[in-house]
C-alpha positions in Angstrom: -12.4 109.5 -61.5 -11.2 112.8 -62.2 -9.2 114.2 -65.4 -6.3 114.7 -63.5 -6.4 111.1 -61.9 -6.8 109.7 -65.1 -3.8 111.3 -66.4 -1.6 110.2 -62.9 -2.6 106.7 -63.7 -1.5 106.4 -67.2 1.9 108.2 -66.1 2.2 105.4 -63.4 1.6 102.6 -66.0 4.2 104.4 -68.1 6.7 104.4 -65.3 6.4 100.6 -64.3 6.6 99.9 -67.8 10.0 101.4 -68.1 10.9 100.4 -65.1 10.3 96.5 -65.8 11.6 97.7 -69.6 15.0 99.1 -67.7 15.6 95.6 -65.7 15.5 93.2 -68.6 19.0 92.2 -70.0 17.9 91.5 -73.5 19.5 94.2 -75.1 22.3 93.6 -73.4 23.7 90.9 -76.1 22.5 93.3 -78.7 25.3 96.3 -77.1 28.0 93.6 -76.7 27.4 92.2 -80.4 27.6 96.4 -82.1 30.9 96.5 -79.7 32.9 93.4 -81.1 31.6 94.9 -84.4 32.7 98.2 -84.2 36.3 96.8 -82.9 36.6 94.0 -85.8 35.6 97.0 -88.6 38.6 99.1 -86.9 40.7 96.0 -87.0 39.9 95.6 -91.1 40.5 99.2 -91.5 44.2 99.1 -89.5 45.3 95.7 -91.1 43.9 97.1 -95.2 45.6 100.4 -94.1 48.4 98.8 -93.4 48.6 96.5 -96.6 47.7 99.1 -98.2 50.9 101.2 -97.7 52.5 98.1 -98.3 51.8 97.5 -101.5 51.6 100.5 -102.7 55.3 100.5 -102.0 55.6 97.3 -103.7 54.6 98.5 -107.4 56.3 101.8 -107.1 59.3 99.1 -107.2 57.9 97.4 -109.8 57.0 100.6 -112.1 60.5 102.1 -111.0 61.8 98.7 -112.4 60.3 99.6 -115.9 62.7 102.2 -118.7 
């Protein structure tokens, strides 16, 4: 066997690696898990935004309230 035949083969086993590496869904659940992550942290941030404001309107009552 030749250098460069040597070299063809190990790029072939990469290649059917990947390949079988490419048709498993495992990672799948792991992409679907980050994405009802991602959309729960965006809910957090909109609903604390959102209480946020209103409370922060709620003491300026409260410290207008005050002589």
């Amino acid at each position: 066997m030749t250098k460069w035949m040597t070299k063809w083969q190990g790029i072939d086993d990469w290649t059917r690696a990947l390949l079988v590496r490419l048709r498993e869904d495992s990672g799948q659940a792991l992409a679907e898990y980050g994405l009802i992550l991602a959309f729960v942290f965006i809910a957090c941030v909109i609903a604390l935004g959102a209480l946020g404001l209103i409370l922060s309107d709620q003491l300026g009552l409260v410290t207008d309230g005050f002589p």
